[in-house]
N, C-alpha and C positions, 0 to 999 in steps of 0.2 A: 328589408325595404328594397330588396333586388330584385328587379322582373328576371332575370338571370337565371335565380333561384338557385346559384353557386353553394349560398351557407345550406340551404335544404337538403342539398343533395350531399353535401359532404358531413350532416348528421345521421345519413343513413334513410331522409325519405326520400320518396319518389315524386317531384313536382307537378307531374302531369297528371297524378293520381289523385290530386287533393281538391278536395270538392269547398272548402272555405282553407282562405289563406287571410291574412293581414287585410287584405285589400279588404274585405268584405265589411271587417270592422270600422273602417275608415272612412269606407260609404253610410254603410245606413246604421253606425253607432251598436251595433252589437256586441255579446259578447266575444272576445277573442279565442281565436281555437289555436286552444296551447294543445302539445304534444310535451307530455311530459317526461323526467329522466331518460333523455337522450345522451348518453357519457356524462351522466352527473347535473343536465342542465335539461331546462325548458325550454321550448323553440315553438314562435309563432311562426309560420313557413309562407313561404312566398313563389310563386312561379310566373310563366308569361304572362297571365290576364292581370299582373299588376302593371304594367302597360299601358292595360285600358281604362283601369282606375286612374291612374295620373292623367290620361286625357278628359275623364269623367270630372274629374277633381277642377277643371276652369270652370268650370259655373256654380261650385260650393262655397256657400256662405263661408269665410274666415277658413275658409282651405287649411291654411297654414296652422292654424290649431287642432287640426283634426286628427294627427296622431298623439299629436300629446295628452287629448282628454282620452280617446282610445286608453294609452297606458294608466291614465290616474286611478283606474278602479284598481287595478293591478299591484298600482308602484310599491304599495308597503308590501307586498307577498316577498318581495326577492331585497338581497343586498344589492344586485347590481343588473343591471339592465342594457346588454350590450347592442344595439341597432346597425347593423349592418347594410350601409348607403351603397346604391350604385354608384358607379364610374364615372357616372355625369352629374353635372350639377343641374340637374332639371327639378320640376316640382317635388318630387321626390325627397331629394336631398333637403329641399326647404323645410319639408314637412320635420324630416330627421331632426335637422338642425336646431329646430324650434322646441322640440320636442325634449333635447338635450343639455345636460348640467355642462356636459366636458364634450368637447370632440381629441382624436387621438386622431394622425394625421400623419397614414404611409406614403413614402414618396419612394421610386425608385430612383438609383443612383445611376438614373440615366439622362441627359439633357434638356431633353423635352417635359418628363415628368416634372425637374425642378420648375422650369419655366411655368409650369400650369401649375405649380402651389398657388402663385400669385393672383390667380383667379380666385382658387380657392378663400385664401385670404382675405380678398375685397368682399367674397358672399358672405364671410362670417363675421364681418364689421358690419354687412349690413344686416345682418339677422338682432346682432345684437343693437345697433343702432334701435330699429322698428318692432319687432317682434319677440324676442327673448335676450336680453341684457343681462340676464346671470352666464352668458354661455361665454364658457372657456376655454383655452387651449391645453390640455390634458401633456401633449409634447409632439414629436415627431416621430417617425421609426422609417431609417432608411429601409428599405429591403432590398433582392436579387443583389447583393453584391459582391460581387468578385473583385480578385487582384487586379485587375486589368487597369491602366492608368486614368481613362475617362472617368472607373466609378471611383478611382482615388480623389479626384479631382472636384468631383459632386459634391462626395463627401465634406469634406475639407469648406467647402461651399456652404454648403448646408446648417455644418456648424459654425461656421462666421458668422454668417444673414438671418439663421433663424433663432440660435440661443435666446435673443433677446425674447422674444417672444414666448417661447415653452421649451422645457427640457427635448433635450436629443438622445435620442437613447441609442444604445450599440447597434451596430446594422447587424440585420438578421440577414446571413449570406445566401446565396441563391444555390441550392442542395435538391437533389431529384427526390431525395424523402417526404417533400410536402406533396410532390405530386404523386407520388407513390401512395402517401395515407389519404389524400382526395381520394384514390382509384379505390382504397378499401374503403371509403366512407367511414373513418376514422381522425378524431383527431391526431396530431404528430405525438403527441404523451401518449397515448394510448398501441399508437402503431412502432413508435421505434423509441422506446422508455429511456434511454439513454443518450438521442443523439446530441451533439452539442450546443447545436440552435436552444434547445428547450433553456439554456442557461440564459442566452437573451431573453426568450419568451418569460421567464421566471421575472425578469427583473420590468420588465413594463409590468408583469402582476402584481408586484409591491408598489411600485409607481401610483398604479392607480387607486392601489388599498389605504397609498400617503398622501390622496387628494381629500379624504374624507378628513 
């Protein structure tokens, strides 16, 4: 759900190549155009002209449901159903949200990022307030973090203010390997089978397998 189309490309497709993405299902209820076993997974893909679906999307009847009946034909095919939100909280993200059992919620341990959790936070009281009230917080995942004392500092933050709310998981530290396996279109298990991030990443895996 990235006009970005960041997860597209780091599965190995090419965005600008793809003739139906998510968006098209969203608009006119069609079936979704999966790609399938991409490293073990299925992937509805996304590039810029989801953009213009989201502007398209203010004058759709009950908008805000419209990815989630998109996934219903789907839902029972897979164990897990991962949706990837842009960066912004725009129409977009609502659709997500709505659409969603759990949200998982990375923050960098940098100042500003903490600050705009708090956004975040009010949209997903309002989601579940009006439009989906099963939606949960899954946990947090610090990321980019280094020794340096600010993101000590976030951290430490982080886990005071939001425990309450949902688990905090170990910060995944900020490593050139993620952008190295982006450049091969690879995932990080796939591209460096041993580095040591993937032991964070293992443990949000069980996390979410402990929601069920």
């Amino acid at each position: 759900m990235d006009p970005q189309g960041s997860l597209t490309t780091f599965m190995g497709l090419e965005p600008y190549e793809l003739d139906r993405i998510i968006g098209n299902s969203i608009l006119d209820e069609s079936p979704l155009s999966i790609h399938t076993d991409l490293h073990g997974m299925d992937l509805a893909p996304a590039n810029i002209t989801l953009s213009a679906v989201e502007l398209q999307l203010a004058s759709v009847m009950a908008r805000e449901t419209r990815l989630r009946l998109t996934l219903s034909s789907i839902r029972d095919n897979y164990d897990y159903i991962l949706i990837d939100c842009p960066p912004s909280l725009g129409v977009l993200s609502i659709l997500s949200l709505t659409a969603a059992d759990y949200v998982l919620i990375p923050i960098q341990t940098h100042f500003k990022a903490f600050k705009g959790t708090e956004l975040l936070l009010n949209t997903i009281k309002e989601i579940k307030k009006h439009v989906n009230p099963q939606l949960a917080i899954a946990g947090f995942v610090p990321t980019l973090f280094s020794n340096a004392s600010q993101d000590k500092i976030i951290l430490e933050a982080l886990e005071q203010q939001l425990a309450p709310l949902g688990r905090i998981y170990p910060p995944i530290p900020r490593a050139t390997a993620f952008a190295d396996a982006a450049m091969n279109r690879q995932p990080l298990a796939v591209y460096s089978a041993k580095h040591p991030s993937l032991t964070v990443l293992k443990q949000i895996a069980i996390g979410m397998d402990e929601l069920e």
